[in-house]
N, C-alpha and C positions, 0 to 999 in steps of 0.2 A: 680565624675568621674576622674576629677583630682588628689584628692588623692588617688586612685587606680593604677594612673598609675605610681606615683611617688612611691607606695609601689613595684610597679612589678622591676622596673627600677631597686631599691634598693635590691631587691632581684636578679635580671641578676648580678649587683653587687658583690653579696654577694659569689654567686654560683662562677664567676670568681674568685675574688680572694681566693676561698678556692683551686677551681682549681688549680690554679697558685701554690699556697702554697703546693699542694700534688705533683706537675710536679719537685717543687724546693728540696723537701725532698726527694722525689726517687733519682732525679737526683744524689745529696748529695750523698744518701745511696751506690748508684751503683758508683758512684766516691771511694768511701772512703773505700769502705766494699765491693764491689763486685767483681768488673773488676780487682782490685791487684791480685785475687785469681785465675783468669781463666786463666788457662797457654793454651798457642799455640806454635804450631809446626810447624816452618817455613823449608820445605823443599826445598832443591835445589840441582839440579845436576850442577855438576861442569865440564866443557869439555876442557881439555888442551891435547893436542899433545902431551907436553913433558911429561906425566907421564909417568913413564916405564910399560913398559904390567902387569910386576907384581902386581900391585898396581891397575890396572882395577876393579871399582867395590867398592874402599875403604872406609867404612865408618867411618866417623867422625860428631862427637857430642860438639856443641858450645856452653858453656852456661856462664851467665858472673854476676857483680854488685849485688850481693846476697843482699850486704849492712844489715849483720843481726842484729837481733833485733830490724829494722824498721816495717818493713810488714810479716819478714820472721822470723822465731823460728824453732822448731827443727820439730814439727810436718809440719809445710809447707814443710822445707825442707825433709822431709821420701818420701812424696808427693812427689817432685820434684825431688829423686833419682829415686823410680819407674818407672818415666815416661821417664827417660835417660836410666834405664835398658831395657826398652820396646824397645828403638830403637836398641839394639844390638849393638853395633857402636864396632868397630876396635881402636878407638884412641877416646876418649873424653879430651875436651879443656878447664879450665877454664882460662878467659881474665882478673883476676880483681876485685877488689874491694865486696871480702868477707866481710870485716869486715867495720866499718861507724864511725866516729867520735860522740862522746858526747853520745856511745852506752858505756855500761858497763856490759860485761858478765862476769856472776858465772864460776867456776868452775867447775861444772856442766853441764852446759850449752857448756862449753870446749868438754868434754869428751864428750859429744853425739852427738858435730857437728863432731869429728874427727870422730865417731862410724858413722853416715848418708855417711860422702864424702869418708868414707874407703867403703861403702858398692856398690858403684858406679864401675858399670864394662864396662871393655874395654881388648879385646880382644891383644891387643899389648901394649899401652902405654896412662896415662894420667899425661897430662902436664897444668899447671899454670905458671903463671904471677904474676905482682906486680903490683893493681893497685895504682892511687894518695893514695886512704884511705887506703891502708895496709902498708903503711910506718909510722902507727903513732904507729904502735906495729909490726914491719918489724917479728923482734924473735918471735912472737907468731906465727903471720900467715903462716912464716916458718916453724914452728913445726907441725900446724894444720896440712897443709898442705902434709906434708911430710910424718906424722903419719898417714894418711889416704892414704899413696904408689901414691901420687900426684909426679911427677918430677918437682921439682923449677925451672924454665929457666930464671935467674935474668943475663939478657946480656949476654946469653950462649947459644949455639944449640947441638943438638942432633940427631942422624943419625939412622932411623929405616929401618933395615934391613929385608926385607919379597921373599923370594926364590930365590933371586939368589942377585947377588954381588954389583949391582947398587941401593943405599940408595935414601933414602925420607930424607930432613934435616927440622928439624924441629927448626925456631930460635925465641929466645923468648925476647922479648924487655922491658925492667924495664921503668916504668911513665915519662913520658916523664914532665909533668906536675910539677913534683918534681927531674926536671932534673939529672934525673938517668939514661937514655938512651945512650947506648953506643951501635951502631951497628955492628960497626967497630968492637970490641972487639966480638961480638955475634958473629960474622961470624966465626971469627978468620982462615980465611982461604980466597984467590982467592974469591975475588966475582964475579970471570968470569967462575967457575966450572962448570960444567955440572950438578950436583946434582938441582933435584926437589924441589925449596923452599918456606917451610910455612914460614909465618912472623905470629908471635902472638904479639900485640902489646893493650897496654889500649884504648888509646886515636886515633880517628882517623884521630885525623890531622900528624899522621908519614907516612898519601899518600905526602904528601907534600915535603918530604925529602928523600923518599926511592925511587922514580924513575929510577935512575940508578942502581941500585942491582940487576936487574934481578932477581927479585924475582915474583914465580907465583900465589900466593895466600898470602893474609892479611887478618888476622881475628883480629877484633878488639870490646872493647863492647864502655861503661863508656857514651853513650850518654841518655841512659834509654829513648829514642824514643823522648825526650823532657815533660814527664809523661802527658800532653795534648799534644796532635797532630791533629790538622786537616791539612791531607794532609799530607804536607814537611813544615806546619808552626808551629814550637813548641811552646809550651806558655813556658818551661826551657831550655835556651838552654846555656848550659853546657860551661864553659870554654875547650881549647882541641876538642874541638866538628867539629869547622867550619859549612860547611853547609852539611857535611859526617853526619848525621842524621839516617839514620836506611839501609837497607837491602843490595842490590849489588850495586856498585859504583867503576866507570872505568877511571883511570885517564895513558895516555899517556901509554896505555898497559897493566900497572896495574890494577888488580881487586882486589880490597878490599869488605871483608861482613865485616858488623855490625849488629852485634846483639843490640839490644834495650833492655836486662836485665831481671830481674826476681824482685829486689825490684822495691825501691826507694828511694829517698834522697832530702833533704830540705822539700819538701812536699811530706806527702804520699798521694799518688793520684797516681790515670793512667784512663784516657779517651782515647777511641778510639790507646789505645797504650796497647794491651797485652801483660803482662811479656811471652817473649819468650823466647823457646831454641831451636835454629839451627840445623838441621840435612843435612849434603852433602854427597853426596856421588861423588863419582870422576871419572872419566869415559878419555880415552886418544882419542877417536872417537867418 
């Protein structure tokens, strides 16, 4: 009787750790191979006073940290145009950090990321950034980018005009990370003007130092949600990062979105952190 029960035991045993073992290889699986691929749609209205009536309504499309040739190839990205087309948007934004360090793309590979980010529509204007990792080949990413009717805002802005005479300015912030960020020079103008101001910026610790600008939206990515996330506790949490970790974030009047990405980088992995792309729409009531 005794050695019956010692075989049962051995066997509850046996059954757990195989358990255990198929919870540990899913888990893996959906870490590594799953969750990278399922994109989400984080929508949000956006409500300021100061828009001008024109602009009531404006959609804009945020998506950021491609980081290609980690998770992401050309086939993801056809994907991930689609699904920016689907939202129609007025203005789509990239923040950043297309290209990743110790990645090596073909020629090839050139040519059909420009053919993917050219096929990307927007009804007015789409505008880029520089993030840290596009400075390690600044002239390529400039070309990519621009050959695919992207606007470069490398500490520049730009004033989109829609029905009558009073602009949207739209100003674009180089990495701050790779101390390139010159705001002063983006402005290049009064920063006491009346003009409606986007901030696109990488990194979003520039809540930190844009407080007095009067500026009414910051859109910012490069934090990749921390690729695990439980909650607000990231398991990477990013240089540039602070504790600006993912979605709306209000400091002293200012309201910053972060976008949490679309790859990844150091590890590919994402739990409970889906590659997302933002969609706002703008509303002055």
């Amino acid at each position: 009787m005794q050695e019956t029960n010692v075989k049962k035991k051995k066997r509850i045993w046996l059954k757990c750790l195989i358990f255990l073992f198929l919870i540990i290889t899913f888990l893996g699986v959906y870490i590594c191979k799953i969750e990278i691929n399922l994109i989400n749609i984080w929508e949000q209205s956006i409500i300021d006073e100061d828009l001008p009536l024109a602009y009531n309504g404006l959609k804009i499309t945020h998506f950021s940290d491609i980081h290609f040739g980690r998770t992401i190839f050309n086939d993801n990205l056809t994907n991930i145009v689609n699904k920016i087309n689907e939202l129609n948007s007025d203005v789509v934004i990239f923040t950043g950090d297309l290209l990743d360090d110790f990645i090596n793309i073909s020629d090839d590979d050139i040519a059909k990321l420009i053919e993917n980010l050219k096929n990307i529509q927007a009804k007015y204007r789409k505008y880029a950034i520089l993030g840290d990792m596009d400075y390690l080949n600044k002239n390529l990413y400039c070309q990519i980018m621009q050959e695919a009717n992207f606007q470069v805002l490398d500490n520049q802005s730009d004033l989109l005009y829609v029905k009558d005479n009073q602009p949207i300015e739209f100003i674009g912030i180089s990495s701050l990370l790779e101390m390139q960020d010159d705001i002063s020079k983006a402005m290049d103008k009064d920063i006491t003007n009346s003009n409606f101001k986007i901030l696109m910026a990488h990194e979003p610790i520039i809540l930190d130092s844009i407080t007095d600008y009067n500026i009414n939206i910051v859109l910012t990515g490069h934090s990749l949600g921390g690729l695990i996330s439980i909650g607000n506790h990231p398991l990477l949490k990013l240089d540039g990062v602070n504790n600006y970790l993912k979605g709306k974030i209000t400091k002293d009047n200012t309201v910053m979105y972060v976008n949490t990405g679309l790859g990844t980088s150091k590890l590919n992995i994402r739990f409970l952190n889906k590659p997302t792309i933002n969609f706002y729409r703008l509303y002055n009531n």
